[in-house]
C-alpha positions as CSV (number, residue, x, y, z in Angstrom):
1,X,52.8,161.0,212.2
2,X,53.2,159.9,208.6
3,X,51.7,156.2,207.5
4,X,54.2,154.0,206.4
5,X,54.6,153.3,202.5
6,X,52.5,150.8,200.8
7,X,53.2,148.3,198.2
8,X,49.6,149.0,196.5
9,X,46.6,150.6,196.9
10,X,44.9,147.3,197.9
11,X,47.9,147.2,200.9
12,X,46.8,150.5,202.4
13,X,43.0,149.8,201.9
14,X,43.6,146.3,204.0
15,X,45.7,147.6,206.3
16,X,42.9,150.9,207.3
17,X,40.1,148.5,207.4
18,X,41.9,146.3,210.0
19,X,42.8,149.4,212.0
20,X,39.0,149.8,211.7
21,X,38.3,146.5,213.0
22,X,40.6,146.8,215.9
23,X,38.7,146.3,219.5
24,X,41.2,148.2,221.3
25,X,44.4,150.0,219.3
26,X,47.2,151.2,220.7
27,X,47.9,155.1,220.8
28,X,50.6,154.1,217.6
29,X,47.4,152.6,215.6
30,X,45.0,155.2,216.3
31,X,47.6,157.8,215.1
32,X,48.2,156.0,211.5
33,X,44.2,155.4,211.0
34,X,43.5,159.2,211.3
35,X,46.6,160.1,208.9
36,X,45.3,157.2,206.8
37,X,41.6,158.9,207.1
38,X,42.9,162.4,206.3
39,X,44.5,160.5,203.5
40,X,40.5,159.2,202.1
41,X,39.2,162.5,203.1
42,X,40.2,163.6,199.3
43,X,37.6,161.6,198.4
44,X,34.1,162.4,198.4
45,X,31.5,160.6,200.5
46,X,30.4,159.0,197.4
47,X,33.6,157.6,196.2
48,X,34.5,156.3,199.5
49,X,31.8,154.7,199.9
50,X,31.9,153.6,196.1
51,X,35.2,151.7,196.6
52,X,33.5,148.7,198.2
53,X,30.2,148.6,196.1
54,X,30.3,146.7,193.1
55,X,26.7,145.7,192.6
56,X,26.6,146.9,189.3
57,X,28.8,148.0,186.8
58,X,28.3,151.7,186.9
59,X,29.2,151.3,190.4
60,X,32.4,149.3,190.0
61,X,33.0,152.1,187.4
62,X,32.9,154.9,189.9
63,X,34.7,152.2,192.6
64,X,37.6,152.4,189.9
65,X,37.8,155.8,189.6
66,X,37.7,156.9,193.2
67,X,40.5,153.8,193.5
68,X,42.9,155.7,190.6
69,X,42.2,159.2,192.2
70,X,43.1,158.0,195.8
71,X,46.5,156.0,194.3
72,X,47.8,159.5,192.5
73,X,47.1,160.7,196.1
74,X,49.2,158.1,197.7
75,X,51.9,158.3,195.4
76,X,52.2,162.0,195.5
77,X,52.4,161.6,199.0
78,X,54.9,159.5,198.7
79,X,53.1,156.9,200.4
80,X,53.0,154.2,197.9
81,X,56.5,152.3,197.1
82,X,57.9,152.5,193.1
């Protein structure tokens, strides 16, 4: 199954942590989080976990690269709306 298209980067990052938070998803949700996962899986461990640390600046640095590198993903993907 293919995710559906974003409006932003921001969109897609809400919409998988609420799929996260879910108690109990349907078969539908569960299908979209892993494509959305396989999606973040071009980003290293680092970067992922990068994108919600901004403690410091050097931090929010590497939080804004990981964010740029996973948008040229979605957009080649064609997952991100022009």
């Amino acid at each position: 199954m293919k995710p559906k298209r974003f409006s932003s980067l921001a969109a897609f990052l809400e919409y998988c942590a609420a799929l996260r938070r879910a108690s109990s998803p349907s078969d539908e949700e569960r299908t979209t989080l892993a494509a959305m996962e396989q999606v973040l899986g071009i980003l290293t461990p680092d970067e992922r976990a990068s994108l919600d640390d901004a403690t410091t600046s050097a931090a929010a640095r590497r939080g804004e690269r990981a964010r740029r590198k996973l948008a040229r993903e979605l957009a080649a993907r064609g997952l991100l709306e022009d």
